[in-house]
LOMIKE-765604 format. One record per residue (C-alpha): residue in three letters; x, y, z. Coordinates in steps of 0.5 Angstrom, whole numbers, plus 2048, in hexadecimal, padded with zeros to 3 digits. Layout:
ALAXYZ...
# end
This chain:
UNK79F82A79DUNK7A582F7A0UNK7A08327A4UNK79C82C7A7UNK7A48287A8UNK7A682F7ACUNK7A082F7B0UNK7A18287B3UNK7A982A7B4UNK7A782F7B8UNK7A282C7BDUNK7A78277BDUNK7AC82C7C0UNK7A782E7C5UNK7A58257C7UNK7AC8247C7UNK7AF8297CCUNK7A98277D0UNK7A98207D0UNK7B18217D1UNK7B18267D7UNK7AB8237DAUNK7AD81B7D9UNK7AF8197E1UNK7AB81E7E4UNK7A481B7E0UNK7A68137E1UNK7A88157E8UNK7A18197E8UNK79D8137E5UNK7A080D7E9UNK79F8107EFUNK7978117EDUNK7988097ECUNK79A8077F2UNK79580C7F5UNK7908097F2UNK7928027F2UNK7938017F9UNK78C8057FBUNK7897FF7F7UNK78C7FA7FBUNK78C7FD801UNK7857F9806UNK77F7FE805UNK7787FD809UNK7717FF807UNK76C80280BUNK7697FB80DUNK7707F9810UNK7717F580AUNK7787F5807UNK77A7F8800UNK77F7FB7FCUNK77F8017F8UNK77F8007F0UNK7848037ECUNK77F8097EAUNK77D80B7F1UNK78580A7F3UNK78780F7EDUNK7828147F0UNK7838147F7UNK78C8157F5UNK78A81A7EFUNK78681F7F5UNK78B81D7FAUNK79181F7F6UNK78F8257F4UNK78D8277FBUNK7858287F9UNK7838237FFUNK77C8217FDUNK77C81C803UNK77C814803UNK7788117FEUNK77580D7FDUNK77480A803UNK77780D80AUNK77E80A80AUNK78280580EUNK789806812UNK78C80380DUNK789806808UNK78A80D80BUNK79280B80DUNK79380A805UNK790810804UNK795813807UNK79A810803UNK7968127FEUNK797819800UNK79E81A801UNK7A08167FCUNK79C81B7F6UNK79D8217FAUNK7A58207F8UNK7A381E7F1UNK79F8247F0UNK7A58287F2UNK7AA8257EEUNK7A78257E8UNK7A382D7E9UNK7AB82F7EBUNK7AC82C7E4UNK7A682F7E0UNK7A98357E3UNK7B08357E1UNK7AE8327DAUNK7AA8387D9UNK7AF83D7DCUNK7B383A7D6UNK7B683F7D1UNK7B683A7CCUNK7AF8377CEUNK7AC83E7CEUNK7B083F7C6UNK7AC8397C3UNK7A683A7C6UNK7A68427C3UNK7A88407BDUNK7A28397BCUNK79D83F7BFUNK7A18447B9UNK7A083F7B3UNK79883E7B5UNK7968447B6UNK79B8467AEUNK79683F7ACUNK7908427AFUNK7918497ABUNK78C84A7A5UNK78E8517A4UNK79485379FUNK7998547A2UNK7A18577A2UNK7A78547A6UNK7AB8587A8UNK7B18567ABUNK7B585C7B0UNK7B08607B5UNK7B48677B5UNK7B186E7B3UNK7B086C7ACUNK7AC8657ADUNK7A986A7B3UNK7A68707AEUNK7A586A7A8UNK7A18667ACUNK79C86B7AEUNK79B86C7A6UNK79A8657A4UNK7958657AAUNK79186C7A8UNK7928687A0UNK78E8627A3UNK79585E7A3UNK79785A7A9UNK79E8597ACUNK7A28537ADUNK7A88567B1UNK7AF8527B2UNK7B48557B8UNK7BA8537BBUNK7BA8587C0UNK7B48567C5UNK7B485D7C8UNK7B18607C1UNK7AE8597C0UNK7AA85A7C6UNK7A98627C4UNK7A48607BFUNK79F85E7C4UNK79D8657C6UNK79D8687BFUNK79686A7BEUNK7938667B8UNK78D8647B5UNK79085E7B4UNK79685C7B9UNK79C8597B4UNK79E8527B6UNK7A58517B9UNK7AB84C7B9UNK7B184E7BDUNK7B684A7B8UNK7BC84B7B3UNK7B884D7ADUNK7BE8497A9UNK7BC8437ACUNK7B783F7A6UNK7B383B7ABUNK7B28437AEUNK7B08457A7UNK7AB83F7A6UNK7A88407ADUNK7A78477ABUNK7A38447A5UNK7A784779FUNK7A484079BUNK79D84279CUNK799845797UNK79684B79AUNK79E84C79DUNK79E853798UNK7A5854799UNK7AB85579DUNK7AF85A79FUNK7B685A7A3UNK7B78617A7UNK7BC85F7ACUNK7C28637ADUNK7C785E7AAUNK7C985E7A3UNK7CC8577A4UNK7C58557A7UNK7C18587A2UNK7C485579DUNK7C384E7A0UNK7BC84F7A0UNK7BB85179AUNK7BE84C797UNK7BC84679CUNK7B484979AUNK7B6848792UNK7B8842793UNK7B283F797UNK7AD842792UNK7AF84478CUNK7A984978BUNK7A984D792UNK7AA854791UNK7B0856795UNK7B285D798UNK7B985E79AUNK7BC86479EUNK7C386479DUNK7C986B79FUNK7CE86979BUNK7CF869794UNK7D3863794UNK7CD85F797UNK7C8862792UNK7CD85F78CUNK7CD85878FUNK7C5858790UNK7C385B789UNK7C9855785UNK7C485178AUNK7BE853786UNK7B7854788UNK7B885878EUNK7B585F78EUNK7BB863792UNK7BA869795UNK7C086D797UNK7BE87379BUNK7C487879AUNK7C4877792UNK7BD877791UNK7BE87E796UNK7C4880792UNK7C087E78BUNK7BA88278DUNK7BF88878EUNK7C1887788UNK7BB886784UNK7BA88D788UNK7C0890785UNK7BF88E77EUNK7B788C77DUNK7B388F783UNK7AD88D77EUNK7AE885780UNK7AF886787UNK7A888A788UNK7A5884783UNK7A9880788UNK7A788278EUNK7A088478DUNK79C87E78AUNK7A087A78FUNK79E87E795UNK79787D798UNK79187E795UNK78E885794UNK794888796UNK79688E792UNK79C88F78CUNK7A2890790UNK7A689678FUNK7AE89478CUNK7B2894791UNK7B789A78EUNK7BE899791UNK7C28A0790UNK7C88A178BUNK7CE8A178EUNK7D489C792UNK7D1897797UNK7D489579EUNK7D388E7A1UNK7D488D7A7UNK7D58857A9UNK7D98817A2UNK7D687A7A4UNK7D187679FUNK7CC87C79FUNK7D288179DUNK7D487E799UNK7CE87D795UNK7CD884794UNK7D3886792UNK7D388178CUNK7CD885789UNK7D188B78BUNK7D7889787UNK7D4886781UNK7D188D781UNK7D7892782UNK7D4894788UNK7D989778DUNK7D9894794UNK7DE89279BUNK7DC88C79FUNK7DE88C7A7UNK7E08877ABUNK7E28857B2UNK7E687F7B0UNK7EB87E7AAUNK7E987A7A5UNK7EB87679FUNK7E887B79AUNK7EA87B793UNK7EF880791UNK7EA88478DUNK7E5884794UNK7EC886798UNK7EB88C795UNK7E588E797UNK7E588B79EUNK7E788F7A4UNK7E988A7ABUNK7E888D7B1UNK7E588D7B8UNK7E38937B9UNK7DD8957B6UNK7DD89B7B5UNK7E489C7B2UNK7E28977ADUNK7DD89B7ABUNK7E18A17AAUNK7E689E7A7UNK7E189A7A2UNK7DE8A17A0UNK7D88A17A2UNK7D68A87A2UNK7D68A779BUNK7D38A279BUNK7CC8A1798UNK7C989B79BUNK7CB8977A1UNK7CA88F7A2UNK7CB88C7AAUNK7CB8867A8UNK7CE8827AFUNK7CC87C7B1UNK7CB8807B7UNK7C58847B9UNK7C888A7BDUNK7CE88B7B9UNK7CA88C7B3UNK7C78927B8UNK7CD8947B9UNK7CE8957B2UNK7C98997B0UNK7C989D7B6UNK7D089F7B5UNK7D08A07ADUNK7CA8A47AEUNK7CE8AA7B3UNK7D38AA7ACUNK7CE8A97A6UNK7C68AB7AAUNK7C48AA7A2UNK7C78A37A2UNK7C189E79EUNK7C28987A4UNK7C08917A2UNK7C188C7AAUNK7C08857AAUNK7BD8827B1UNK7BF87B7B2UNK7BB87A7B8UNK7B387B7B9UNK7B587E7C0UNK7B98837BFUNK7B38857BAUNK7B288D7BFUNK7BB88D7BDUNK7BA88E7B6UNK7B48917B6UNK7B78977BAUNK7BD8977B5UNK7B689A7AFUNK7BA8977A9UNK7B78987A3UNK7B78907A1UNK7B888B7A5UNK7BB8837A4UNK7B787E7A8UNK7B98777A6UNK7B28747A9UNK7AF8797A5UNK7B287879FUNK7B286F7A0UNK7AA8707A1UNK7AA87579BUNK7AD871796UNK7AA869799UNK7A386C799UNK7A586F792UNK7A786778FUNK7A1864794UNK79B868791UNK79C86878AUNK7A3865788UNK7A0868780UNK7A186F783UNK7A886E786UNK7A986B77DUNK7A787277BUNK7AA877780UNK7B087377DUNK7AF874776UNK7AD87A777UNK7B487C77AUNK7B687A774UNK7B287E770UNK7B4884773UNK7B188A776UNK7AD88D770UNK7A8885770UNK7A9886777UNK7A588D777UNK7A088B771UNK79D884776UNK79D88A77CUNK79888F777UNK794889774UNK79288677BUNK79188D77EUNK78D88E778UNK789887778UNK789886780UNK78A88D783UNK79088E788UNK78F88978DUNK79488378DUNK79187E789UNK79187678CUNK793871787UNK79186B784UNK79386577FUNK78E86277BUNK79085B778UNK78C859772UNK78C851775UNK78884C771UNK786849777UNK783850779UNK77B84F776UNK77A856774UNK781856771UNK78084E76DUNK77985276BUNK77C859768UNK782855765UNK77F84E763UNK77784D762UNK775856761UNK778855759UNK77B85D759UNK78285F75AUNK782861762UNK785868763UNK78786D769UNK781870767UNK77D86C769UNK78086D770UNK780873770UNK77887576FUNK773873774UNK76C871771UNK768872777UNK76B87A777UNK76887C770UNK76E88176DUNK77487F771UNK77B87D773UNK77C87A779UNK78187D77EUNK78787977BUNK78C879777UNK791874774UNK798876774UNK79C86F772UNK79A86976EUNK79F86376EUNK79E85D76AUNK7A485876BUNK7AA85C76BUNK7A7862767UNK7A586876BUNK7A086E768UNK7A087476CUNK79A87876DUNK797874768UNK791877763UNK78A876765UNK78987275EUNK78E86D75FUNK78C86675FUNK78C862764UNK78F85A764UNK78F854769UNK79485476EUNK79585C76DUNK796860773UNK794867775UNK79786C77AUNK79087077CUNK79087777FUNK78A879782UNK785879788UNK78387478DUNK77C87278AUNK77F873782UNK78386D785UNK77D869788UNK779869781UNK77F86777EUNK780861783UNK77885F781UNK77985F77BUNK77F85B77AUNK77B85677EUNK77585677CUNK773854776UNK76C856775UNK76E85D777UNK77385D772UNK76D85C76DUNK76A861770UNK76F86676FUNK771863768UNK76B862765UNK765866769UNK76286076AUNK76185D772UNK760855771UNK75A852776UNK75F85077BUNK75A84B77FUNK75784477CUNK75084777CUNK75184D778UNK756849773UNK750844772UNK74C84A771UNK75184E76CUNK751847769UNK749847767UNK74984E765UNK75084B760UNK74B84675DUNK74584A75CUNK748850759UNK74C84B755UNK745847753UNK74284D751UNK74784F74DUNK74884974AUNK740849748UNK740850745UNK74584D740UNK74084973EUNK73B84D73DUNK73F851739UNK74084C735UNK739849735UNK737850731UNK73C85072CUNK73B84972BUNK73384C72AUNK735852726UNK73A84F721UNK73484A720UNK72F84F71E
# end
């Protein structure tokens, strides 16, 4: 019902700026064919026989129809009179200058901004409406929603954009794409823009708010909650304050590209284990186990103590290890941050005075590109053996910071992309790495061995599987087989003889109970949920299986059911013939022994 009411409300918008704009123009328009039309029925015609006679209203309206638009197909139906020719005249001029007024109306109407808005945005919502496919709203088209619609694009997802800036907006025509993302230029924090965007429609997968405002962020974020309670919604945010309010809201996934940077260095620091776990089975598919990123002992230098310095520094300090901060402005810090912070416009002297030629890793984390060069670039003529981690900001200064050969580099883009895909894939997956962190480096290390071991080096794709009763494999397994349903029937492919397919379960959630890497014997209950990791055709068996029903049987059993009507009907009288006869041979077994105890 919200739908078809906002439809209307739209189309409505479009006929009421028409009818509005273009109200005396069409009366002036449609009098003035009226009176053409009128006086040509009135004014004495004559037939070919030199008869008199008037023209009818249809042949009158034809005539001045012809002749206002300039077509001019002669005087029909018969040749006319001066009279009739005089009014013509009239007629002539008199729809010449309704015709220029109302073309410079329909002109000036179509010129209009708020015009072109309405129709875009009636266009914007059929084309949402037509949508079959999933799709993802994203709201803000900058370089993350740039590199994260090419991914959904290449996962099969389509994209519905809300921009503000019409410059971006209009960039996301001449991206090459499969499927071109649908596009509003809006503010996002709007709620009719959200419903246009279709965030109440079913096959609306999520929302995810990647502007560059915290406080615009957060106001789309909630807005879509509260539209649809059931959304998953991704929010972006660069401040510590903006993530609190958002997390107290409640069921927004936030992401905070410095403190998932600087969690990631710590995770290196203290349990390297869990990050390679992180980083590979979040990587694509097929890729290779990453090596461990192995930042050297010893102080640090970070150039630039905005919200990205800052990150790093609380790790650092949380770790007792030594560090300086430089920065061109005077900052409200802390006490204990003034401590290690150097003030300066001169560079190079901050970095003396910082120590950096004891020093034994190097951040440039400015949000300006080329000082983050310069840093390097000067660091290195004091310390050549600096370990370098840079942060590039924009994508086209991309040849800078690749001239600067750091060691590591912090693109915000790639760590929004990293992380969304991460919660778009298989949220499980990003509930496991989480567990995982808790568990610390040695757990970490055993799941990288047993899934090296299981499913060889490369990246793994991973997948749920939901024991649904509404699924006919798994309402078969759990309700109509009549044995206990566990991970090993999922695991051993019949049809392969021997073995294990190429999967393997690493999480097993049962309402708020979580079993990680779950044994192959345990059993399995309605509504249980498994993190599977594996290869792609290990995922599409497990699919068939959930919903068919006859293939569960199959693979349960050993038995394939007729899946036609003929062959059922068949399998039917084989039942009874073979039940009949051994229904006879009961009898005559009895028959004998009746006989033999009678002799």
């Amino acid at each position: 019902m919200l739908s078809r009411q906002q439809h209307g409300t739209e189309t409505g918008d479009v006929v009421y700026l028409v009818l509005r704009r273009l109200r005396w123009p069409l009366i002036f328009l449609i009098l003035a064919y009226a009176v053409a039309v009128i006086g040509m029925t009135f004014m004495p015609g004559t037939d070919p026989d030199g008869r008199p006679a008037r023209m009818s209203i249809f042949h009158a309206f034809y005539v001045v129809s012809y002749t206002a638009t300039t077509i001019g197909f002669g005087e029909v139906p018969y040749p006319f009179t001066d009279a009739q020719r005089a009014w013509m005249i009239f007629t002539i001029y008199l729809t010449v200058i309704a015709w220029t007024y109302t073309l410079g109306a329909i002109f000036t109407l179509v010129a209009d901004p708020t015009f072109r808005a309405t129709v875009s945005r009636n266009v914007f919502a059929w084309r949402v409406r037509s949508l079959g496919d999933a799709f993802y709203v994203i709201c803000g088209y900058g370089q993350s929603a740039r590199q994260l619609t090419r991914a959904l694009d290449r996962l099969g997802y389509r994209s519905v954009i809300i921009e503000l800036r019409k410059e971006r907006a209009a960039s996301a025509a001449i991206d090459r794409l499969a499927n071109p993302p649908i596009v509003l230029t809006e503010d996002a924090r709007l709620p009719d823009a959200l419903r246009l965007a279709g965030i109440m429609r079913q096959s609306c997968k999520g929302l995810i708010a990647l502007t560059g405002d915290d406080t615009a962020n957060q106001t789309i974020a909630i807005g879509a909650r509260t539209l649809r309670s059931d959304l998953p919604v991704i929010a972006r945010v660069t401040s510590h304050t903006a993530k609190v309010n958002l997390e107290a809201f409640g069921g927004v996934n936030v992401i905070h590209p410095f403190e998932t940077f600087a969690t990631n260095v710590a995770l290196d620091l203290d349990h390297p284990e869990v990050l390679q776990l992180e980083e590979w089975l979040t990587a694509a598919p097929d890729s290779p186990c990453p090596d461990r990123v192995g930042f050297p002992p010893g102080p640090w230098v970070l150039v630039g103590f905005g919200r990205f310095g800052r990150a790093i520094a609380q790790v650092l300090e949380a770790r007792g290890i030594a560090w300086h901060a430089i920065d061109n402005h005077d900052l409200e810090a802390s006490l204990p941050e003034r401590e290690h912070l150097v003030i300066g416009e001169n560079t190079d002297r901050s970095l003396r005075d910082s120590g950096v030629a004891e020093a034994a890793v190097l951040v440039a984390g400015t949000d300006d590109d080329a000082t983050n060069l310069a840093a390097v670039t000067l660091a290195r003529r004091v310390n050549p053996d600096l370990w370098v981690v840079i942060r590039q900001n924009h994508v086209a200064d991309r040849v800078l910071i690749r001239a600067a050969r750091a060691n590591l580099r912090f693109v915000q883009s790639e760590i929004m992309v990293h992380e969304c895909l991460q919660l778009i894939n298989e949220p499980m997956l990003g509930q496991f790495l989480r567990r995982a962190r808790a568990e610390g480096g040695s757990f970490a290390g055993r799941v990288r061995l047993a899934v090296r071991e299981r499913l060889g080096d490369g990246a793994p794709h991973a997948w749920s599987l939901r024991l649904d009763l509404l699924a006919p494999g798994a309402f078969y397994a759990l309700l109509q087989w009549g044995q206990t349903l566990t991970l090993t029937h999922l695991l051993e492919h019949r049809d392969e003889g021997t073995g294990s397919i190429a999967a393997m379960p690493v999480m097993l959630q049962r309402g708020k109970d979580i079993l990680l890497m779950p044994e192959a014997t345990t059993e399995l209950r309605a509504g249980d949920r498994v993190l599977m990791l594996g290869r792609p055709e290990a995922r599409r068996w497990h699919q068939s299986l959930l919903s068919d029903a006859l293939a569960m049987q199959w693979q349960l059993t050993g038995t394939e059911p007729p899946r036609t009507w003929l062959f059922r009907w068949l399998a039917d009288r084989r039942a009874a013939r073979l039940a009949a006869q051994a229904h006879a041979q009961v009898d005559t077994q009895a028959d004998t022994q009746a006989d033999a105890r009678a002799a």
